[in-house]
Residue frames as a rotation matrix with the C-alpha (Angstrom) as fourth column:
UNK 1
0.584 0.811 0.000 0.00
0.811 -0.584 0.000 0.00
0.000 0.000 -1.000 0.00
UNK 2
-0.649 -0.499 0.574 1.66
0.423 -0.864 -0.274 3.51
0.633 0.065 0.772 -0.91
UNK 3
0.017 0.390 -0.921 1.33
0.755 -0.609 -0.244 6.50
-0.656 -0.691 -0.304 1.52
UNK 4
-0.145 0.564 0.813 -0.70
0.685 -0.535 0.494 9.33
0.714 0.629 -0.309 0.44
UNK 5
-0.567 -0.231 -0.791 0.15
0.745 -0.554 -0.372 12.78
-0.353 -0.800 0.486 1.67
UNK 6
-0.030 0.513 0.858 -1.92
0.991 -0.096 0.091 15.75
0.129 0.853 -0.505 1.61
UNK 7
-0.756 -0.333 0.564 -0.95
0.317 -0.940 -0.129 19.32
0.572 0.082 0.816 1.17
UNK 8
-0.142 0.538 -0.831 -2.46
0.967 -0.106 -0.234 21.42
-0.214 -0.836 -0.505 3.69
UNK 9
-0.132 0.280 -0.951 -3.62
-0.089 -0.959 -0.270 24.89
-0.987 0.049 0.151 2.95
UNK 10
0.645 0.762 0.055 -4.64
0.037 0.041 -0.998 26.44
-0.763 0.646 -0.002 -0.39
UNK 11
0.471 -0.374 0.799 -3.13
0.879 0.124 -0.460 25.36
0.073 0.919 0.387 -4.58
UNK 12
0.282 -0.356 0.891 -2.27
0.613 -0.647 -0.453 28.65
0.738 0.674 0.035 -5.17
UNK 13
0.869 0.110 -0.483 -0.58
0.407 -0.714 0.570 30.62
-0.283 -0.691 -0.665 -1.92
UNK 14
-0.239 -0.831 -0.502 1.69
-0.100 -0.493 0.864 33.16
-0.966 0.257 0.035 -2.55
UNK 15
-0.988 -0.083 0.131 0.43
0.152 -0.341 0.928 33.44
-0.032 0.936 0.350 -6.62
UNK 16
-0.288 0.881 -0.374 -2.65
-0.501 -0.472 -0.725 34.49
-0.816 -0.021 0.578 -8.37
UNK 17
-0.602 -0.245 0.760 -4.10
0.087 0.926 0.367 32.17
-0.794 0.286 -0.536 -10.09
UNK 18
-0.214 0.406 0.889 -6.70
0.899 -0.274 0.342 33.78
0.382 0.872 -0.306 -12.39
UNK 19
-0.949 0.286 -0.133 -7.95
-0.292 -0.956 0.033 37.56
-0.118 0.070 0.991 -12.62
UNK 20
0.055 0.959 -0.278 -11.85
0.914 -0.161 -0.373 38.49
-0.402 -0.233 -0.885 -11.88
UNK 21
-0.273 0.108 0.956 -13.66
0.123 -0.982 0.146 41.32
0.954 0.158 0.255 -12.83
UNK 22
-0.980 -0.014 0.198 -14.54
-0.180 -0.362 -0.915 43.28
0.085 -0.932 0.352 -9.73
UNK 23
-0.210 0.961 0.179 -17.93
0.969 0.229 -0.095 42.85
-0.132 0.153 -0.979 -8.11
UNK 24
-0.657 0.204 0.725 -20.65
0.441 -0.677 0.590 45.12
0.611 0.707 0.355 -8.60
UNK 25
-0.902 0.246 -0.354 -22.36
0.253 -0.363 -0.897 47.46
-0.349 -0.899 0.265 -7.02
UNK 26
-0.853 0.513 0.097 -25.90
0.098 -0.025 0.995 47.40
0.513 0.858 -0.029 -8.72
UNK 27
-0.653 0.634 -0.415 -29.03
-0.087 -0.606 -0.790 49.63
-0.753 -0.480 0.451 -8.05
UNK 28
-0.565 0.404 -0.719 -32.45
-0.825 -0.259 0.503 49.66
0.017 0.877 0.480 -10.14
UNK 29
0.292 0.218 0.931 -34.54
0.106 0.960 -0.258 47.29
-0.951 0.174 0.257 -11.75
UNK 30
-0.522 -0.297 0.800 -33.05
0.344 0.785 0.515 45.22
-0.781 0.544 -0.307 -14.23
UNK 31
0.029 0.841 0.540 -36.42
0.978 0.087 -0.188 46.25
-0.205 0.534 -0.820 -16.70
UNK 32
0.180 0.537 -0.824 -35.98
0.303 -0.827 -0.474 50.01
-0.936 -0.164 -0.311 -16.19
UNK 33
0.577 0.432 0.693 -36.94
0.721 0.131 -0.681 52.05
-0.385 0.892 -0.236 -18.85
UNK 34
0.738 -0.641 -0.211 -33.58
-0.672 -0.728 -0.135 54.73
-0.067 0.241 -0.968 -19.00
UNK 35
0.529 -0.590 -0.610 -31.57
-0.062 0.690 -0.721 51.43
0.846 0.419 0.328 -19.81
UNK 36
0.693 -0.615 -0.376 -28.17
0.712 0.503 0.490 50.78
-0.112 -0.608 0.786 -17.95
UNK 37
0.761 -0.584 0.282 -25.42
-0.364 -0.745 -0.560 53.04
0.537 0.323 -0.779 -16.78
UNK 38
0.574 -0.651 -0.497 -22.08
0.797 0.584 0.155 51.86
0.189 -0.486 0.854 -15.75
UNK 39
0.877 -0.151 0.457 -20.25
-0.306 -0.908 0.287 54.26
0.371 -0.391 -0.842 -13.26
UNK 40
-0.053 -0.930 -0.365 -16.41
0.950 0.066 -0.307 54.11
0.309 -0.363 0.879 -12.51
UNK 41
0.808 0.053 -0.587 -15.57
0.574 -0.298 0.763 55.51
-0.135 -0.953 -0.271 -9.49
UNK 42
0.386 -0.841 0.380 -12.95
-0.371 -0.518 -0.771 58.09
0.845 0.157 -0.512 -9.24
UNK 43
-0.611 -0.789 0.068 -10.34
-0.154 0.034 -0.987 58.24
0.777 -0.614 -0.143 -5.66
UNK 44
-0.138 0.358 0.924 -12.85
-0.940 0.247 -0.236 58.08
-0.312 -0.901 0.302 -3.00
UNK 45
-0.999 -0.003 -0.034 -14.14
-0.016 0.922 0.387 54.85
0.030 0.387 -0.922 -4.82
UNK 46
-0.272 0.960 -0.063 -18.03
0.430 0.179 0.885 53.73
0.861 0.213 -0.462 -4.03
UNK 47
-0.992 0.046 -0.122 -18.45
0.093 -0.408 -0.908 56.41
-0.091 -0.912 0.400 -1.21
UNK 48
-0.307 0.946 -0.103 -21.62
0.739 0.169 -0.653 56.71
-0.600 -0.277 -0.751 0.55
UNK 49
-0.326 0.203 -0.923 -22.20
-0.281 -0.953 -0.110 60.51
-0.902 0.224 0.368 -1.52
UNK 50
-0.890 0.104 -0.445 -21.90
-0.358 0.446 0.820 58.07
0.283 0.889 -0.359 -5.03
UNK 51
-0.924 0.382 0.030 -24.12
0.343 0.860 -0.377 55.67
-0.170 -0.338 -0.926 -3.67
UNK 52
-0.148 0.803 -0.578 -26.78
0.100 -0.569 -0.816 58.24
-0.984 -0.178 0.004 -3.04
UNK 53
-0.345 0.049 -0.937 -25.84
-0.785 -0.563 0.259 59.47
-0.515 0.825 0.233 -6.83
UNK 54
-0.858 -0.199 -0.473 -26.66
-0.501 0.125 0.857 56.39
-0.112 0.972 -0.207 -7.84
UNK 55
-0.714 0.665 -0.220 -29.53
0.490 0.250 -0.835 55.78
-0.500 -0.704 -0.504 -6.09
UNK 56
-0.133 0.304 -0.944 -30.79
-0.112 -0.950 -0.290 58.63
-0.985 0.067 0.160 -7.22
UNK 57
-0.657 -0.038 -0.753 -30.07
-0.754 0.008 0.657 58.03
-0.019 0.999 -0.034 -11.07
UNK 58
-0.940 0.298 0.165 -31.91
0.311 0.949 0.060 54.47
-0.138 0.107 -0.985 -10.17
UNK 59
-0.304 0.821 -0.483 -34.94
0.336 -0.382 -0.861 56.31
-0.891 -0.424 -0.160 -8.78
UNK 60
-0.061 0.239 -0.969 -35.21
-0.836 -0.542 -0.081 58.29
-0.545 0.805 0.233 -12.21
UNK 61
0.739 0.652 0.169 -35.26
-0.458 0.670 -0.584 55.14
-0.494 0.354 0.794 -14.15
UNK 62
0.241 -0.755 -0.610 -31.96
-0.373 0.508 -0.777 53.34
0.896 0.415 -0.159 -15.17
UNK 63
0.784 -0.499 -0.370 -30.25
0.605 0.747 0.276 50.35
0.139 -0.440 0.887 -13.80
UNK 64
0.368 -0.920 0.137 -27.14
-0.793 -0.387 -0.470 51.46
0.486 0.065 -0.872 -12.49
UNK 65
0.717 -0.676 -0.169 -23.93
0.662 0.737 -0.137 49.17
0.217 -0.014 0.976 -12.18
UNK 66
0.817 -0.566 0.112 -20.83
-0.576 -0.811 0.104 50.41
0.033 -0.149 -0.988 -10.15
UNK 67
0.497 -0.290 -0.818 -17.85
0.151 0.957 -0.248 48.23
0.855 -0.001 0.519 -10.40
UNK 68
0.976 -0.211 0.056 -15.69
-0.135 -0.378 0.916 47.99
-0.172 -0.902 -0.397 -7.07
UNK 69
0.500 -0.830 -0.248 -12.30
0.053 0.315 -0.948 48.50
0.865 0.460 0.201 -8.81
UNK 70
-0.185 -0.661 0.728 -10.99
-0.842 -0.275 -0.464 48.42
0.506 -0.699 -0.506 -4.85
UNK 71
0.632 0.775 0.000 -11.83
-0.759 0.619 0.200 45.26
0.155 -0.127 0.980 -4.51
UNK 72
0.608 -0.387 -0.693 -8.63
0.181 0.918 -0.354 43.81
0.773 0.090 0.628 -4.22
UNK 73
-0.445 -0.642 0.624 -7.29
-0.169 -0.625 -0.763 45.84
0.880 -0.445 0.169 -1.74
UNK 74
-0.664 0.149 -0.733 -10.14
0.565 0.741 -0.361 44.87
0.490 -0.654 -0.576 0.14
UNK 75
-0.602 0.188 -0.776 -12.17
0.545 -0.614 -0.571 47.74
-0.584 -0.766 0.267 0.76
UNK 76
-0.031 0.003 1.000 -14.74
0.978 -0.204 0.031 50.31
0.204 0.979 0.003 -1.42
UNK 77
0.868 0.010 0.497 -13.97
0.125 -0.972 -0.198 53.20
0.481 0.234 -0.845 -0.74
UNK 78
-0.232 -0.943 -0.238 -10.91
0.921 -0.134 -0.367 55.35
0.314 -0.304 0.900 0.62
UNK 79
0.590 0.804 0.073 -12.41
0.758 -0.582 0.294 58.29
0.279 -0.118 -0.953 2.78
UNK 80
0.286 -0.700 -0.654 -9.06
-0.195 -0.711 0.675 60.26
-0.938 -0.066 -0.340 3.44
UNK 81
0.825 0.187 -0.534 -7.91
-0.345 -0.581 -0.737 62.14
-0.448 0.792 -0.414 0.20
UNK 82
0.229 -0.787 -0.573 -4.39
-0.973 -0.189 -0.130 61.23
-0.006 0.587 -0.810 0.20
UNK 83
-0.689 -0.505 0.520 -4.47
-0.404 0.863 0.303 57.84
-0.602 -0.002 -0.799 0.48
UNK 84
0.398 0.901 0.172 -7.41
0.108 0.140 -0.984 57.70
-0.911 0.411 -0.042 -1.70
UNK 85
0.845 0.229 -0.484 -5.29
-0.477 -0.088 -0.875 58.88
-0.243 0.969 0.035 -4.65
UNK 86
-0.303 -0.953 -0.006 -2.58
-0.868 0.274 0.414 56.98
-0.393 0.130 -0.910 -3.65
UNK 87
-0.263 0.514 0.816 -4.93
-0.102 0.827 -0.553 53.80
-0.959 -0.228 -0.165 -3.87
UNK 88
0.901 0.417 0.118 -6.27
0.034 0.205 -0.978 54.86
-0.432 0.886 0.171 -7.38
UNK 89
0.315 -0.850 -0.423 -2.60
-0.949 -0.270 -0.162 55.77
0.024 0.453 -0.891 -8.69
UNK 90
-0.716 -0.660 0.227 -2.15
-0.653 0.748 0.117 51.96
-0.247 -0.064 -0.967 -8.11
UNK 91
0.227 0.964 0.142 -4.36
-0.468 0.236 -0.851 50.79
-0.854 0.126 0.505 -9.98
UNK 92
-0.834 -0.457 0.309 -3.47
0.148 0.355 0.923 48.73
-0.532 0.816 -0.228 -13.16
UNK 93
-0.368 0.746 -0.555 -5.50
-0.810 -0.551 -0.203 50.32
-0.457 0.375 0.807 -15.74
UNK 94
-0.632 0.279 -0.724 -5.76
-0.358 0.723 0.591 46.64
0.688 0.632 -0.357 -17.58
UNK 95
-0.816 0.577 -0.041 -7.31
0.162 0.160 -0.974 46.03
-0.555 -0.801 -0.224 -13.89
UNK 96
-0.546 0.742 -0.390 -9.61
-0.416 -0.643 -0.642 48.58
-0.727 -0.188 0.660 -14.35
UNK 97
-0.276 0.779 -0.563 -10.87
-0.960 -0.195 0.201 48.59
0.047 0.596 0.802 -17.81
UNK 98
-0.813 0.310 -0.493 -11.34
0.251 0.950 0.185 44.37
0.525 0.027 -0.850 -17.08
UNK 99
-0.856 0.240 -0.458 -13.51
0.512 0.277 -0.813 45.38
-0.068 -0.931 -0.360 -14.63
UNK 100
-0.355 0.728 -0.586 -15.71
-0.540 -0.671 -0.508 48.07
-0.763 0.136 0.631 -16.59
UNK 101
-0.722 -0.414 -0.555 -15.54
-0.692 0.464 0.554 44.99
0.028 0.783 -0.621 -19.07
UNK 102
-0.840 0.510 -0.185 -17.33
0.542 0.778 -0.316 42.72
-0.017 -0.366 -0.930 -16.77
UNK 103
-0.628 0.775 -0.073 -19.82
0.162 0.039 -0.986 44.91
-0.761 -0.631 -0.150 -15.52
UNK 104
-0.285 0.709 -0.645 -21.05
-0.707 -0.610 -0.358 45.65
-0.647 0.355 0.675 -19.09
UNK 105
-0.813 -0.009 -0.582 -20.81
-0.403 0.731 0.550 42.03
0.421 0.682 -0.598 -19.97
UNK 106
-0.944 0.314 -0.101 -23.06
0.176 0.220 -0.959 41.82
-0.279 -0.923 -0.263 -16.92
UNK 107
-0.113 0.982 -0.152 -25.50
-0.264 -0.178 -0.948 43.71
-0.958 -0.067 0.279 -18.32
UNK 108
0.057 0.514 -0.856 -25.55
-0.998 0.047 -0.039 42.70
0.020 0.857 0.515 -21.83
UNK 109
-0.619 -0.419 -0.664 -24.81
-0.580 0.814 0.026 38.58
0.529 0.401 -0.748 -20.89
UNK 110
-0.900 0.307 -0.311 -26.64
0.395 0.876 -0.278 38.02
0.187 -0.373 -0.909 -18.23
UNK 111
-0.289 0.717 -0.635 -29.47
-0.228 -0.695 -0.681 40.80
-0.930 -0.052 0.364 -18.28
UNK 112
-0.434 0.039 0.900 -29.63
0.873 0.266 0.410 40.68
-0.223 0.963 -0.150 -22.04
UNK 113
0.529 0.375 -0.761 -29.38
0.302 -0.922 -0.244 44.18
-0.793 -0.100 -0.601 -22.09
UNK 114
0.760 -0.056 0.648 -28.74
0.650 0.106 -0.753 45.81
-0.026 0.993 0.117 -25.40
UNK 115
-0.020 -0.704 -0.710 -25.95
0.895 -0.330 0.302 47.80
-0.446 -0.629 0.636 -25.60
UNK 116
-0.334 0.262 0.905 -27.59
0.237 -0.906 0.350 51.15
0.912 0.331 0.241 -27.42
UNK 117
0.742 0.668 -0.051 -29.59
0.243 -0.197 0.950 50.92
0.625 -0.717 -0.309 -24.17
UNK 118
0.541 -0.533 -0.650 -26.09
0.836 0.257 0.485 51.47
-0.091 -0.806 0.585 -21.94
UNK 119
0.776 -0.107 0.621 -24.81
-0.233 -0.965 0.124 54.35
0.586 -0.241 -0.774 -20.73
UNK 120
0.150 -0.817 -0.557 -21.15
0.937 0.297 -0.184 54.90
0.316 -0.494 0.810 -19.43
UNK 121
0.795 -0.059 0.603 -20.20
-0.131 -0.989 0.076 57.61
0.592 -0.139 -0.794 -17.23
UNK 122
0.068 -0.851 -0.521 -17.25
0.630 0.441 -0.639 58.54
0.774 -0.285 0.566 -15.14
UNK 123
0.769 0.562 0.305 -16.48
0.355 -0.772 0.527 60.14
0.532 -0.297 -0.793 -11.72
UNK 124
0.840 -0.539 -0.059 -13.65
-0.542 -0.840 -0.037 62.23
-0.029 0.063 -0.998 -11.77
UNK 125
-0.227 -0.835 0.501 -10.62
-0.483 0.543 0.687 59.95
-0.846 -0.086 -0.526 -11.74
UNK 126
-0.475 0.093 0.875 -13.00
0.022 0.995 -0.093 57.59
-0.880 -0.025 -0.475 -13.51
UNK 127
0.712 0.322 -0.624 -13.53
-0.613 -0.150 -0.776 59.54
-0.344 0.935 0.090 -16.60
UNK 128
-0.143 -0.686 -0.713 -10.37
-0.971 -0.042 0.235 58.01
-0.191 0.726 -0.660 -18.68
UNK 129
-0.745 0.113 0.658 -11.55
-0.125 0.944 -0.304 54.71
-0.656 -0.309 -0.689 -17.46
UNK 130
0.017 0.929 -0.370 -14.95
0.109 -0.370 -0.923 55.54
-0.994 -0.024 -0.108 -18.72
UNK 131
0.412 0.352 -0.840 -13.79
-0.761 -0.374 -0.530 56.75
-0.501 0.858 0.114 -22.21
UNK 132
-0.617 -0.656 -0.435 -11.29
-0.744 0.305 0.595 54.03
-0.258 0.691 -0.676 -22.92
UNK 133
-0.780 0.243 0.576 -14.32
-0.014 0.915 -0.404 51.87
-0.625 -0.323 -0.710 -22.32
UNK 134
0.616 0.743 -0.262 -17.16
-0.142 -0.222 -0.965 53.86
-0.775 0.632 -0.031 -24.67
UNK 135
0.181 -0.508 -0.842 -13.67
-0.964 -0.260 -0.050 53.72
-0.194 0.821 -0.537 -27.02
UNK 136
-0.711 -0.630 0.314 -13.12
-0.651 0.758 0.047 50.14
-0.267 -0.171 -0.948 -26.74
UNK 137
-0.566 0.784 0.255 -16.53
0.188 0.424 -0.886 48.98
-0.803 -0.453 -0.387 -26.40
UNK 138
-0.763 0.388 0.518 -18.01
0.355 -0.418 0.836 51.27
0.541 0.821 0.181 -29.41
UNK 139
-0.079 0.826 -0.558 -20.31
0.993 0.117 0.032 53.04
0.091 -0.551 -0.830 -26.93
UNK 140
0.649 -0.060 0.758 -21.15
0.163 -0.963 -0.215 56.66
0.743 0.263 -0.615 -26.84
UNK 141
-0.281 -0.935 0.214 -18.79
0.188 -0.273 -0.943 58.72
0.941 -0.225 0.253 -25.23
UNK 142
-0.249 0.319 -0.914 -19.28
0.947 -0.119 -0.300 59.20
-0.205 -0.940 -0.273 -20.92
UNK 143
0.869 0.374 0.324 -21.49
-0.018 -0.630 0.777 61.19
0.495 -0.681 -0.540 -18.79
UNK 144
-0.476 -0.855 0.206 -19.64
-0.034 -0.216 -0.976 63.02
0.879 -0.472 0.074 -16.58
UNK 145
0.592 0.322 -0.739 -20.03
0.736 0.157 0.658 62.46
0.328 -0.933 -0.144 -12.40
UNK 146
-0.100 -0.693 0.714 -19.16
0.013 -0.719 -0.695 65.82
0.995 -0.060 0.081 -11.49
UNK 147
-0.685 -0.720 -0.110 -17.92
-0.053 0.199 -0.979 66.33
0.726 -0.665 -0.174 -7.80
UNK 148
-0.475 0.536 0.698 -21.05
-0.746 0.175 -0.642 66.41
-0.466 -0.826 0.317 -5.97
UNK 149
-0.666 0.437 0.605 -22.00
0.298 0.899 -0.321 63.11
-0.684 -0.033 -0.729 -7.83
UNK 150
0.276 0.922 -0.270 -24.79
-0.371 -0.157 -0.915 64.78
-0.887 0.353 0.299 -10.24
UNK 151
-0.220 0.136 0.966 -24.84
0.842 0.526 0.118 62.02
-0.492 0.840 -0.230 -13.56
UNK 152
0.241 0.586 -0.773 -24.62
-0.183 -0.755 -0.629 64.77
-0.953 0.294 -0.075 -16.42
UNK 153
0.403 0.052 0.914 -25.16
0.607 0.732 -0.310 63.64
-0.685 0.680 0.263 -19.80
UNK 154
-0.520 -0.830 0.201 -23.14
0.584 -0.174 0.793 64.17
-0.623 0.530 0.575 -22.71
């Protein structure tokens, strides 16, 4: 009879074994009739002030989808300034735009939301994010999330 040993803890400590998109933060119904907007977060990340903004945008009639691109760090938001842009300055932008990737596969794969019907915007940090994604994507160019959060359209 051979002895049979077994590794204790998890395959993959110390490496990363595949890349995720980030989850989502997602407000609305699913059905609404101002389609889908996907918001990237600027340096604070999904502060409580967004939230509201996107609350708000839900309330008016569009899904909204926020990704948590601080999600590996472990946290969504960063409520002191300087470590907030230190947090987004480390960001890997292939991160990011995977992650504005997902959530709009989100809504057109598993929603089976059209994508004329989607709306990208960005809030402050999260505008370049935002266009490389309407540029990447073929989607109209972003709404802008201007500093008190108000969703103005292009």
């Amino acid at each position: 009879m051979s002895e049979h040993h077994h590794a204790h803890g998890p395959a993959n400590r110390g490496r990363v074994v595949h890349t995720t998109s980030a989850p989502l933060f997602v407000t609305g119904d699913e059905r609404a009739p101002g389609g889908a907007v996907v918001i990237v977060h600027g340096e604070p990340g999904i502060d409580a002030e967004l939230e509201a903004r996107a609350r708000a945008t839900a309330a008016g009639g569009s899904l909204v989808v926020v990704p948590y691109l601080y999600f590996r760090d472990g946290g969504p938001d960063y409520p002191h300034p300087d470590r907030a842009a230190a947090a987004y300055a480390g960001l890997d932008p292939a991160d990011v735009d995977a992650d504005v990737d997902g959530a709009v596969d989100h809504l057109t794969g598993r929603l089976g939301i059209v994508p004329a019907a989607i709306r990208l915007a960005g809030a402050g940090a999260g505008m370049p994010a935002a266009a490389r994604a309407a540029d990447r994507l073929g989607l109209p160019g972003p709404d802008l999330v201007d500093g008190h959060h108000h969703l103005t359209p292009r």
